[in-house]
BANU-719771 format. One record per atom (N, C-alpha, C): atom name; x, y, z. Coordinates in steps of 0.2 Angstrom, whole numbers. Atoms other than C-alpha are relative to their C-alpha. Last residue first. Layout:
residues N
- site|x|y|z
- CA|X|Y|Z
...
This chain:
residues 332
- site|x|y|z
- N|-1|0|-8
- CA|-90|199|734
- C|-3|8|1
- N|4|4|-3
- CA|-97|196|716
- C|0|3|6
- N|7|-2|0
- CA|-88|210|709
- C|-6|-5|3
- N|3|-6|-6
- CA|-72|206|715
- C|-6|2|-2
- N|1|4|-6
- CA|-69|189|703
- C|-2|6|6
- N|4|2|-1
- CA|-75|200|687
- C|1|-3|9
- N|5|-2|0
- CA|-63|211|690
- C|-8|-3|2
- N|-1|-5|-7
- CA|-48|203|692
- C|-7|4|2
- N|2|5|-5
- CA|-54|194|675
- C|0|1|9
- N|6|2|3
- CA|-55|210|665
- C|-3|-3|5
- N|3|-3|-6
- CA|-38|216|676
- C|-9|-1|-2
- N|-1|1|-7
- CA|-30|200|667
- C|-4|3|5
- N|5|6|-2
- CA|-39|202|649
- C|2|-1|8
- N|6|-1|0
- CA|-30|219|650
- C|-6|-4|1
- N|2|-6|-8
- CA|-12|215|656
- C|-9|1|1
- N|1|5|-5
- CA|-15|200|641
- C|-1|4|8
- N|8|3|0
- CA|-20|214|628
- C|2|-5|8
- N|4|-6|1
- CA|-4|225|633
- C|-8|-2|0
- N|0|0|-8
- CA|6|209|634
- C|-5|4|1
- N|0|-6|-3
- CA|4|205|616
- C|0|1|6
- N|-6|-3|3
- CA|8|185|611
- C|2|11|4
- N|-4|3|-4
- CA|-7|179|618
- C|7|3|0
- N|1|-1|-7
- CA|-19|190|612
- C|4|-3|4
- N|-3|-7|-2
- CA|-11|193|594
- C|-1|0|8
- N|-7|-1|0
- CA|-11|174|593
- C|4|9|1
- N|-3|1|-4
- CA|-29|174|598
- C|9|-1|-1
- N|1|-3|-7
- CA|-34|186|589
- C|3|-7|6
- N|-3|-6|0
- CA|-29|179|571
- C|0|2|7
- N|-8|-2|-2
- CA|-30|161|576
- C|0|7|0
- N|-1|5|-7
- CA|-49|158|573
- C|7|3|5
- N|7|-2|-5
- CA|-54|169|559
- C|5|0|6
- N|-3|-6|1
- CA|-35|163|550
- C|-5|4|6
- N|-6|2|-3
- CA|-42|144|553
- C|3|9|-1
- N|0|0|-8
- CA|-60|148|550
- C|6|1|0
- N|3|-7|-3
- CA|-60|158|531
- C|0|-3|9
- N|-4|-6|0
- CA|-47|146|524
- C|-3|6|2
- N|-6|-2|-2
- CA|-53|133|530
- C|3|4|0
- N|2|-3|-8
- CA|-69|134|523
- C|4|1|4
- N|2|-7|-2
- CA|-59|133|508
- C|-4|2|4
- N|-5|-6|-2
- CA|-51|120|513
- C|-2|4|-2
- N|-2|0|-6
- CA|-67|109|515
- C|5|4|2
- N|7|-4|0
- CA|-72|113|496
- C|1|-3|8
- N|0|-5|2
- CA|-56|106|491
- C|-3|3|3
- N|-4|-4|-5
- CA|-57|91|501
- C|3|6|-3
- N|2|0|-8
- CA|-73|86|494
- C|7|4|4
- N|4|-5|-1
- CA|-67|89|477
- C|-3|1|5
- N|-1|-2|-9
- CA|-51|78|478
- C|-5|5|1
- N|2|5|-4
- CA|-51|70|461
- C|-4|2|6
- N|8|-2|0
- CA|-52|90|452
- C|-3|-8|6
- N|2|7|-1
- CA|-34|89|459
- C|-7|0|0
- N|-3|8|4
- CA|-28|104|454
- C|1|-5|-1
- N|1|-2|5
- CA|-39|116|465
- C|2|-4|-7
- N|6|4|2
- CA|-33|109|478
- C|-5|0|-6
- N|0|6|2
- CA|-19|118|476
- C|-2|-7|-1
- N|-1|0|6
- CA|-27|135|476
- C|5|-5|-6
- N|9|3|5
- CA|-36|129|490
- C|4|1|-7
- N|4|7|0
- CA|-19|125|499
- C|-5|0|-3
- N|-4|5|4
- CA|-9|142|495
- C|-5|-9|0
- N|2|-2|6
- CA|-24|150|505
- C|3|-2|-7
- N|6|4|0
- CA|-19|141|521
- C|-5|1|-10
- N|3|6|2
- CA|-4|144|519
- C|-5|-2|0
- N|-4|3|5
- CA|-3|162|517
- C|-1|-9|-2
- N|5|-2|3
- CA|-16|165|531
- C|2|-1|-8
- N|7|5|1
- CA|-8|154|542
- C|-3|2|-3
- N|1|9|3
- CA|9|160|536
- C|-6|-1|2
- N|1|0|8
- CA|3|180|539
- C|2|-6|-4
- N|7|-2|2
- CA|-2|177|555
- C|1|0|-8
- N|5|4|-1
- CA|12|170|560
- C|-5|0|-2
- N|-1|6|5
- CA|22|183|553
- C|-4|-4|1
- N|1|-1|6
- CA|13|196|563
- C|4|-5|-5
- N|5|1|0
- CA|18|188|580
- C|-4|3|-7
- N|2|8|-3
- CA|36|186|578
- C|-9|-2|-3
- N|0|0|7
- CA|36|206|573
- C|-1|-11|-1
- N|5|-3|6
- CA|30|210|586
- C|-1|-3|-5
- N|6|-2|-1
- CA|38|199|599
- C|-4|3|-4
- N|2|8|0
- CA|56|196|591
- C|-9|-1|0
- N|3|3|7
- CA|57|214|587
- C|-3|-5|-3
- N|6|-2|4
- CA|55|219|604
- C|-3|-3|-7
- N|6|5|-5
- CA|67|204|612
- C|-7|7|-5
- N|3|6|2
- CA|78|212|597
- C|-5|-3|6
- N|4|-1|7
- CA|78|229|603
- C|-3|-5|-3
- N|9|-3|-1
- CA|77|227|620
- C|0|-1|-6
- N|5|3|-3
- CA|94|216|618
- C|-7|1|-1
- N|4|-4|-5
- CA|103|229|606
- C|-4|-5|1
- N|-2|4|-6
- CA|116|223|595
- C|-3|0|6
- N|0|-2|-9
- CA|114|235|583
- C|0|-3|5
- N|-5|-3|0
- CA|121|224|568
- C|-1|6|6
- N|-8|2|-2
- CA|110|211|569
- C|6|3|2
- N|-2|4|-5
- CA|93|219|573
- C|8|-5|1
- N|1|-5|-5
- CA|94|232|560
- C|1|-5|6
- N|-6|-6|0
- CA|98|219|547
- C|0|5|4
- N|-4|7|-1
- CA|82|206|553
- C|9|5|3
- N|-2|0|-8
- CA|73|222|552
- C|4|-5|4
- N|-3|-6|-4
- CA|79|226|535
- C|-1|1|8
- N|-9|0|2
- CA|77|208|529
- C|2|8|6
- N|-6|4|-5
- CA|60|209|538
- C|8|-1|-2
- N|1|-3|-9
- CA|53|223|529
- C|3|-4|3
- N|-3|-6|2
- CA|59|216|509
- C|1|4|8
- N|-7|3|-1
- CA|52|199|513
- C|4|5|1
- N|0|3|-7
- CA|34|206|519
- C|8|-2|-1
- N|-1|-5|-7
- CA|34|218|506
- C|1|-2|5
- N|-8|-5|-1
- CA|40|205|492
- C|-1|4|7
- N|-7|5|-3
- CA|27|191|498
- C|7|6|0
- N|2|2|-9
- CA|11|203|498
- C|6|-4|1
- N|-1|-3|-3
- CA|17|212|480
- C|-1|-3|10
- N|-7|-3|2
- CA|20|196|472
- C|1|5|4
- N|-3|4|0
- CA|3|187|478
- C|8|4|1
- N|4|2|-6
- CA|-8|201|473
- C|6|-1|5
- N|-1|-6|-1
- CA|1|206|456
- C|-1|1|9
- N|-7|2|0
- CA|3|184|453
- C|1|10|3
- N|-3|4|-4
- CA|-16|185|460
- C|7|-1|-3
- N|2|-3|-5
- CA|-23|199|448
- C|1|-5|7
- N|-5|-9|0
- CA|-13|195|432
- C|-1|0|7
- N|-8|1|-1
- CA|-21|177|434
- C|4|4|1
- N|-1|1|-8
- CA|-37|184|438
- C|6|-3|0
- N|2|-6|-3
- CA|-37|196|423
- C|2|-4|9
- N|-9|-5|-1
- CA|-29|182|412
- C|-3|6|4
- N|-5|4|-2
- CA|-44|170|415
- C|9|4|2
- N|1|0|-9
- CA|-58|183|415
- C|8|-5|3
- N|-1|-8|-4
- CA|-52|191|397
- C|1|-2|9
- N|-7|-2|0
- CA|-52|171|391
- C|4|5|5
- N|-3|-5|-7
- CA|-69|170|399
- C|7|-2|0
- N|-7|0|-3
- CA|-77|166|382
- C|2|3|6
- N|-3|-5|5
- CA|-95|164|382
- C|7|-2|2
- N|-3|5|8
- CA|-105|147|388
- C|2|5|-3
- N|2|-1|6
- CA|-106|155|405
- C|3|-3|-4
- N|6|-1|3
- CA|-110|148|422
- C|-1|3|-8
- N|2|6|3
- CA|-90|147|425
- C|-7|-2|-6
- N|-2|1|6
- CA|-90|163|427
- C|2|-7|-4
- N|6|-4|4
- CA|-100|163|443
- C|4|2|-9
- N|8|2|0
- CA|-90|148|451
- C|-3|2|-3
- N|1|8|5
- CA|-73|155|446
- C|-6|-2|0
- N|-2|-1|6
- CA|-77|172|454
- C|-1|-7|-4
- N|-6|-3|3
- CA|-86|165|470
- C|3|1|-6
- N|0|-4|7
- CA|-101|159|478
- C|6|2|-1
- N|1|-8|2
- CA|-101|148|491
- C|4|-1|-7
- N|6|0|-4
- CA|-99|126|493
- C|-4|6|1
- N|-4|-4|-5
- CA|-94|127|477
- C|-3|-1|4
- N|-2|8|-5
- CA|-101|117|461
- C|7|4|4
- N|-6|-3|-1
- CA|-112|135|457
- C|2|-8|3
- N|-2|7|-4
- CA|-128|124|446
- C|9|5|1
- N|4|-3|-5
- CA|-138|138|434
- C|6|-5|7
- N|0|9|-5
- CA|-130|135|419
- C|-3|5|6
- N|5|5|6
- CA|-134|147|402
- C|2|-8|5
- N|-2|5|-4
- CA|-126|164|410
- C|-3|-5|-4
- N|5|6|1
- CA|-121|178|400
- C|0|-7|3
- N|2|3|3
- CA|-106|190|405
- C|-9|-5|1
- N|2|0|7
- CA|-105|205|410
- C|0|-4|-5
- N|8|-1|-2
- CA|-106|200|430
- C|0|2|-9
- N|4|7|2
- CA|-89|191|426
- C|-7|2|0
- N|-4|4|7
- CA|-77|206|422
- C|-5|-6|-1
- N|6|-1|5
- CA|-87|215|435
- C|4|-1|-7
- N|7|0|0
- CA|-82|205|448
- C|-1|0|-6
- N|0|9|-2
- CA|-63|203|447
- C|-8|2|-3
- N|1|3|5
- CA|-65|224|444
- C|-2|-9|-2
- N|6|0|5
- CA|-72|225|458
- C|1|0|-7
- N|6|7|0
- CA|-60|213|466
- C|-6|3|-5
- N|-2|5|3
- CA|-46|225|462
- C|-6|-4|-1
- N|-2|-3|6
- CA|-52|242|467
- C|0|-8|-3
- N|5|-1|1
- CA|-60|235|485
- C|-1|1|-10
- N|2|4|2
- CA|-41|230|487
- C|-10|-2|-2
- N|-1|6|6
- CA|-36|242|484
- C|-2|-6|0
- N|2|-1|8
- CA|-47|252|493
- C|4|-1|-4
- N|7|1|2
- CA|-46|244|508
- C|-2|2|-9
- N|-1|7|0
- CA|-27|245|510
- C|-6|-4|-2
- N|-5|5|6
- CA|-26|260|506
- C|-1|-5|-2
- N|5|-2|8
- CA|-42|267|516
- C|7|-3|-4
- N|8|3|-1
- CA|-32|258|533
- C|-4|3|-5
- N|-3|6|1
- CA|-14|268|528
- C|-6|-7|0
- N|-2|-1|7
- CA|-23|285|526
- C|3|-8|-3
- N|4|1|7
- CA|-32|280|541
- C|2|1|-4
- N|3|6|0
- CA|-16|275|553
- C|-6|-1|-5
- N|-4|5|6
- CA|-7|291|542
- C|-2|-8|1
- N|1|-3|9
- CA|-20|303|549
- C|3|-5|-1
- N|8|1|2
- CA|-19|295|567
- C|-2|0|-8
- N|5|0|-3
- CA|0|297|567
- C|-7|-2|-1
- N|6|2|-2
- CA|14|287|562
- C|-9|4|4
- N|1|2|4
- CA|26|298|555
- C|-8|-5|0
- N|2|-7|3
- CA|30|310|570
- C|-3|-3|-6
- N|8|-2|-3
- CA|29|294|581
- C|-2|6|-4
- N|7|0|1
- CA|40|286|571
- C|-7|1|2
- N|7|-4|5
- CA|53|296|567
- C|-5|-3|1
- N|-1|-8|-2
- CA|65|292|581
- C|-4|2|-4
- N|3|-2|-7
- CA|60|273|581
- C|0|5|0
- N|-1|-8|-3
- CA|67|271|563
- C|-4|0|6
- N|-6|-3|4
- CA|71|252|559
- C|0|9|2
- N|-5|1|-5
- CA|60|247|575
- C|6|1|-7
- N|-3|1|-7
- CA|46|255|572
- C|7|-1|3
- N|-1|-5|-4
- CA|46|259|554
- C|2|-1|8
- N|-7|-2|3
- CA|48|239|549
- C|0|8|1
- N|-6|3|-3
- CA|34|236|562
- C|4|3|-3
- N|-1|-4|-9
- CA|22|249|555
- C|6|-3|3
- N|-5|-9|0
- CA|28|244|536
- C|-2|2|6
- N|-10|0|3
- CA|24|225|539
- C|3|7|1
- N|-4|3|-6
- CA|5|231|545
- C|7|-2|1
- N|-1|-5|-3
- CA|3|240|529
- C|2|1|7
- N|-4|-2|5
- CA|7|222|521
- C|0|9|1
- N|-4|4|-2
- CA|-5|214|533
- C|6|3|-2
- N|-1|-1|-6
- CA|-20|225|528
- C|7|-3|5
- N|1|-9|-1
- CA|-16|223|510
- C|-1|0|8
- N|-4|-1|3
- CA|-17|203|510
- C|4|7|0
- N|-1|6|-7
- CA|-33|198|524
- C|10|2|-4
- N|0|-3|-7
- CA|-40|212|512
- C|6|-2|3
- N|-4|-7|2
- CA|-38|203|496
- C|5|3|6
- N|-7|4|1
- CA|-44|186|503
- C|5|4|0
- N|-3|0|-8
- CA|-59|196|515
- C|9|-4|-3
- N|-3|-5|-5
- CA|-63|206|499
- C|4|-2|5
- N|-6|-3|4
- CA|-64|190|488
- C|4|4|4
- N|-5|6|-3
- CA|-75|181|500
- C|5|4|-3
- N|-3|1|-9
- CA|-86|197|501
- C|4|-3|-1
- N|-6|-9|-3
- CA|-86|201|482
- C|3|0|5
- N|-6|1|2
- CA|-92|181|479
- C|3|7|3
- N|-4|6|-3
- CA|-106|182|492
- C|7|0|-2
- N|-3|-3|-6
- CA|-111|199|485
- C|5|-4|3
- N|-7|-2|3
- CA|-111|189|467
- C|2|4|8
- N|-6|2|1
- CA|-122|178|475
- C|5|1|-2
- N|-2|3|-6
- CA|-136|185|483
- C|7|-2|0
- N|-2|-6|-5
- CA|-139|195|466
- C|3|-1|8
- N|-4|-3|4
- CA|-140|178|457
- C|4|6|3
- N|2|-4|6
- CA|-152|171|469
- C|7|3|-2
- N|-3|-6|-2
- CA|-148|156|480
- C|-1|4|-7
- N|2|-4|2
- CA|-155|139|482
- C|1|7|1
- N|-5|-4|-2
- CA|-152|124|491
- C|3|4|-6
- N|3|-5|-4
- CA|-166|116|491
- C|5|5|1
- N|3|-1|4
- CA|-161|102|477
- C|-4|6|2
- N|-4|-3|7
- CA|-147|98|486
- C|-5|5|-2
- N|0|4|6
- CA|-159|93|502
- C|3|5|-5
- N|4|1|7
- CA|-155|105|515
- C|2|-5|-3
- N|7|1|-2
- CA|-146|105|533
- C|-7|-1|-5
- N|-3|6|-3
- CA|-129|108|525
- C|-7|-4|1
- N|1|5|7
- CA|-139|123|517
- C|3|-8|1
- N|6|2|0
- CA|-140|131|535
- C|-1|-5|-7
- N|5|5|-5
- CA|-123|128|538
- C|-7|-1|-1
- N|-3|9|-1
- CA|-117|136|524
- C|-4|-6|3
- N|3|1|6
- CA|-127|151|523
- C|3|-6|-1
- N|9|-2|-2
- CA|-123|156|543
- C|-3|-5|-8
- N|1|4|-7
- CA|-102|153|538
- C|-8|-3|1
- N|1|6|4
- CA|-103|162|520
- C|-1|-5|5
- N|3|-4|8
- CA|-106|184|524
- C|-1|-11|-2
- N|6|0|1
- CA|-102|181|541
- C|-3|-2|-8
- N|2|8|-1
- CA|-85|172|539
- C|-6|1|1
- N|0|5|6
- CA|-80|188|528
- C|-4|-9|1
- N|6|1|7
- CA|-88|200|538
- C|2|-5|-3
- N|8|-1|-1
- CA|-80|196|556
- C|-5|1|-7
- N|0|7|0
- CA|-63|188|548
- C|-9|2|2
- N|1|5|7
- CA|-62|207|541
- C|-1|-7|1
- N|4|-1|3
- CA|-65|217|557
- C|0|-4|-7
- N|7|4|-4
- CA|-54|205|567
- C|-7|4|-5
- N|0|7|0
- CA|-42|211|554
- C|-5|-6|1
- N|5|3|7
- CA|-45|228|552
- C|1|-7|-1
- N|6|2|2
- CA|-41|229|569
- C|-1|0|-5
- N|4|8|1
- CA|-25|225|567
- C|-5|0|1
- N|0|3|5
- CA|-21|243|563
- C|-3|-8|-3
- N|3|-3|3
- CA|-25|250|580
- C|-2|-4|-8
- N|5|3|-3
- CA|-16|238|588
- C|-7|3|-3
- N|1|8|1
- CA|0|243|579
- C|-6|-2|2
- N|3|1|7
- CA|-6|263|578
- C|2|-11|-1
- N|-4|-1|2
- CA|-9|265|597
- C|1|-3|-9
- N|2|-6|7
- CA|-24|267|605
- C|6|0|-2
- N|1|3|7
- CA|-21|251|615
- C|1|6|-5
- N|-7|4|4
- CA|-15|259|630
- C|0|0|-5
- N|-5|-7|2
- CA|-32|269|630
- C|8|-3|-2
- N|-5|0|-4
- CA|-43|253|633
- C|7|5|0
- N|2|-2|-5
- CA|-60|254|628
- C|8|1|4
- N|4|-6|-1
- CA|-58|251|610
- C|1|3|7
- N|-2|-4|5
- CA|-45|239|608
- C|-1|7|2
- N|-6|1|-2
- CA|-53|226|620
- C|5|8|-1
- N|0|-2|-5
- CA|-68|229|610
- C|5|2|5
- N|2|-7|3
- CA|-59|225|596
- C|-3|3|5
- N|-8|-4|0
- CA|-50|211|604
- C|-3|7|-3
- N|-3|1|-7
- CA|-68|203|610
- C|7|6|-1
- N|5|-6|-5
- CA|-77|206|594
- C|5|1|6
- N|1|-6|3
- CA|-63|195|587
- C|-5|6|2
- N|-8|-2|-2
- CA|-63|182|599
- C|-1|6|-2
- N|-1|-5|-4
- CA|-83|182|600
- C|8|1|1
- N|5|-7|-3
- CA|-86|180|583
- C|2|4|3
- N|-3|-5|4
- CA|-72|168|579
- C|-3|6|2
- N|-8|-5|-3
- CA|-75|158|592
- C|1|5|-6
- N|4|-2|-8
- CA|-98|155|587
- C|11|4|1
- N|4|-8|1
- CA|-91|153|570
- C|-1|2|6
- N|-3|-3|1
- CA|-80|138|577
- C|-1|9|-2
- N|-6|-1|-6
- CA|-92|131|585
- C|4|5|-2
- N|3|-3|-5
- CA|-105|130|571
- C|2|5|5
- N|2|-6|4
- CA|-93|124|559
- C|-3|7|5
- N|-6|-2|0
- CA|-88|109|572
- C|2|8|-3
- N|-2|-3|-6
- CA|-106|107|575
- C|8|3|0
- N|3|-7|-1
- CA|-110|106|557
- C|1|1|6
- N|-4|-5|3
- CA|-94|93|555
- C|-7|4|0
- N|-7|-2|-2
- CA|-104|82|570
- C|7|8|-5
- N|2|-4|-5
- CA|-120|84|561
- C|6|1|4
- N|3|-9|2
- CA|-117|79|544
- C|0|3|6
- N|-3|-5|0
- CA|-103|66|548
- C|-2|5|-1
- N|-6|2|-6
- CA|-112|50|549
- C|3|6|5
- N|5|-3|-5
- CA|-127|57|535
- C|6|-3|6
- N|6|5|-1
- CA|-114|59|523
- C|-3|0|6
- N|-4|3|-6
- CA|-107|78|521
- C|-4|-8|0
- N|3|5|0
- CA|-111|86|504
- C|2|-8|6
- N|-5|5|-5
- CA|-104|103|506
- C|-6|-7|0
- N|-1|1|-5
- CA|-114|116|494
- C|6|-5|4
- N|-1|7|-1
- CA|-117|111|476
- C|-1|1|8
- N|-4|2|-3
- CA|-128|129|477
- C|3|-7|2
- N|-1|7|-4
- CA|-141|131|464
- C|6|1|3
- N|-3|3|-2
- CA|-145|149|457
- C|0|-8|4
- N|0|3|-5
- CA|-160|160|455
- C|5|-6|-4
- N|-2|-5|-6
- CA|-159|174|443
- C|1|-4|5
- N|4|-1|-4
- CA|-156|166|426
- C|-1|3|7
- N|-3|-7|-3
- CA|-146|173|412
- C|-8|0|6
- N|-2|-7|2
- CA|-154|158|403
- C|1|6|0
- N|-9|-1|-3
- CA|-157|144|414
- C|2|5|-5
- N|1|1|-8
- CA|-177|144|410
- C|7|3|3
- N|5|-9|-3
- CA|-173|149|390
- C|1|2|7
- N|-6|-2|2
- CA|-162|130|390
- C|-2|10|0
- N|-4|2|-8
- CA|-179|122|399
- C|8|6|-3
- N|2|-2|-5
- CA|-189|131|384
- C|5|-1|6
- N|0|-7|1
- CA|-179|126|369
- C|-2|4|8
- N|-6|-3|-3
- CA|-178|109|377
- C|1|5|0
- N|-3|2|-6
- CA|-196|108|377
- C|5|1|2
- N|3|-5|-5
- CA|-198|114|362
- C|1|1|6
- N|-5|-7|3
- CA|-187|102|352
- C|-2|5|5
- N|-4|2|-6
- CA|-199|87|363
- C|6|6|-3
- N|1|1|-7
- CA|-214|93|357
- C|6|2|3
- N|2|-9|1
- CA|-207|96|338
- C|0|1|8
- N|-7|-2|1
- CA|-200|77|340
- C|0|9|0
- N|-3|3|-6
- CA|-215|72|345
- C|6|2|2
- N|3|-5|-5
- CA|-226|82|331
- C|4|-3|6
- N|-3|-6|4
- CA|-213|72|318
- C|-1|5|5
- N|-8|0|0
- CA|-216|54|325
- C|1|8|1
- N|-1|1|-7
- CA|-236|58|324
- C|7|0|5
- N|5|-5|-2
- CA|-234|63|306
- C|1|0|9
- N|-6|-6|0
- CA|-223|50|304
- C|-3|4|4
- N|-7|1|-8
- CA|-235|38|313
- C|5|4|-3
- N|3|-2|-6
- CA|-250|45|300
- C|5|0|6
């Protein structure tokens, strides 16, 4: 009779697992590790988050505006960086808002559906792609301006600002969805994303299938990434560098300096910052401060882009100046 009893125990508790193991299989609701800050430093690092979302918003809203309303501006350099402000606005929407509020939850609240998540990952990818391709169209404006100046207002027009702006996008839209949908056709049998967002590695992680495919897809797809966004930018500057030494031409280098100055910058904060998750990455010790720089990597680029194009451009500064001249005459 106590086998017997034994035996029904053991059938119980088989079931059981079979069931919980069902539950989390190709489940639709997710678990987010999130950011697990102690109670010390919950609230000051959500204020910090906070804040910074709050500058990101309106810097970026602010230059695009700025952009819009100002005729000067309508030019294809100023033009083209907006997809900038426009990509720090989606990308830092899309996990900033969902962060913070989870911050504020117990673990075990902190819940996300499946479909909620792969957009999540698309977005962040989009905004690393993008943040890639947009910059490396922007190189070839400079490198045109100031190596051919005679052809480029015939080459630069309207048309070729969106022919160059759908390029940039739809490569990078091309890449990630493949990214994506390399991972969405697998099987899942874990429920627990240990990230603080959603992202490729994250949701391929979840399956107990091979994602050899996925591992050489994203390594191809970050050395093709990577390679083409270092060559263009090094390949452009050589030749502007070479065109500024041997013309000899003051205006031309103070121009070059200025332009071209303020798009590198952009593109090392955005380069290093993004070189850093990927070497946090192999220090599984240091998981707290991995899952800190990838926040990072979506504020610190946000943050800086506009205001280093705003400080730097005279064009945007003339305009915040008749802004503020403004404002103070309207009172009186």
């Amino acid at each position: 009779m106590f086998t017997r009893a034994q035996t029904m125990i053991l059938d119980l508790q088989g079931l059981m697992v079979r069931l919980m193991e069902n539950s989390s299989y190709n489940s639709l609701t997710l678990q987010l590790e999130g950011l697990n800050a102690s109670k010390g430093s919950l609230y000051p690092v959500f204020l910090f988050f906070f804040f910074s979302y709050l500058i990101i918003m309106l810097a970026n809203l602010g230059i695009v505006f700025l952009v819009f309303i100002d005729k000067n501006l309508h030019q294809p350099m100023y033009l083209l960086f907006c997809n900038l402000p426009f990509n720090d606005i989606l990308g830092n929407s899309i996990t900033m808002p969902r962060l913070m509020m989870d911050m504020l939850r117990p673990p075990s609240e902190r819940l996300i559906s499946y479909y909620e998540c792969v957009v999540q990952a698309f977005t962040t990818h989009m905004y690393g792609t993008s943040s890639h391709t947009v910059l490396m169209i922007m190189a070839f404006d400079r490198y045109l301006a100031i190596c051919d100046p005679l052809r480029y207002a015939s080459v630069m027009t309207n048309r070729m600002v969106v022919k160059l702006t759908l390029s940039a996008w739809s490569a990078a839209f091309v890449l990630v969805g493949i990214l994506l949908g390399l991972t969405i056709r697998l099987n899942r049998c874990r429920t627990l994303i240990m990230n603080p967002y959603c992202d490729n590695a994250s949701l391929f992680k979840l399956s107990c299938e091979s994602v050899f495919i996925n591992n050489v897809y994203g390594l191809t797809f970050t050395v093709v990434l990577f390679t083409s966004s270092i060559g263009s930018i090094i390949l452009t500057y050589t030749k502007i560098t070479v065109v500024c030494l041997t013309a000899k031409n003051k205006s031309l280098n103070s121009k070059a300096l200025k332009t071209c100055s303020t798009h590198l910058v952009v593109y090392l904060v955005m380069l290093i910052s993004g070189f850093f998750v990927i070497i946090m990455h192999r220090f599984p010790q240091y998981a707290y401060y991995r899952k800190f720089a990838a926040i990072l990597f979506h504020i610190i680029p946000g943050g800086l882009n506009p205001i280093i194009y705003g400080i730097q451009s005279k064009e945007i500064r003339k305009m915040l100046l008749k802004l503020f001249e403004y404002r103070k005459v309207l009172p009186s």
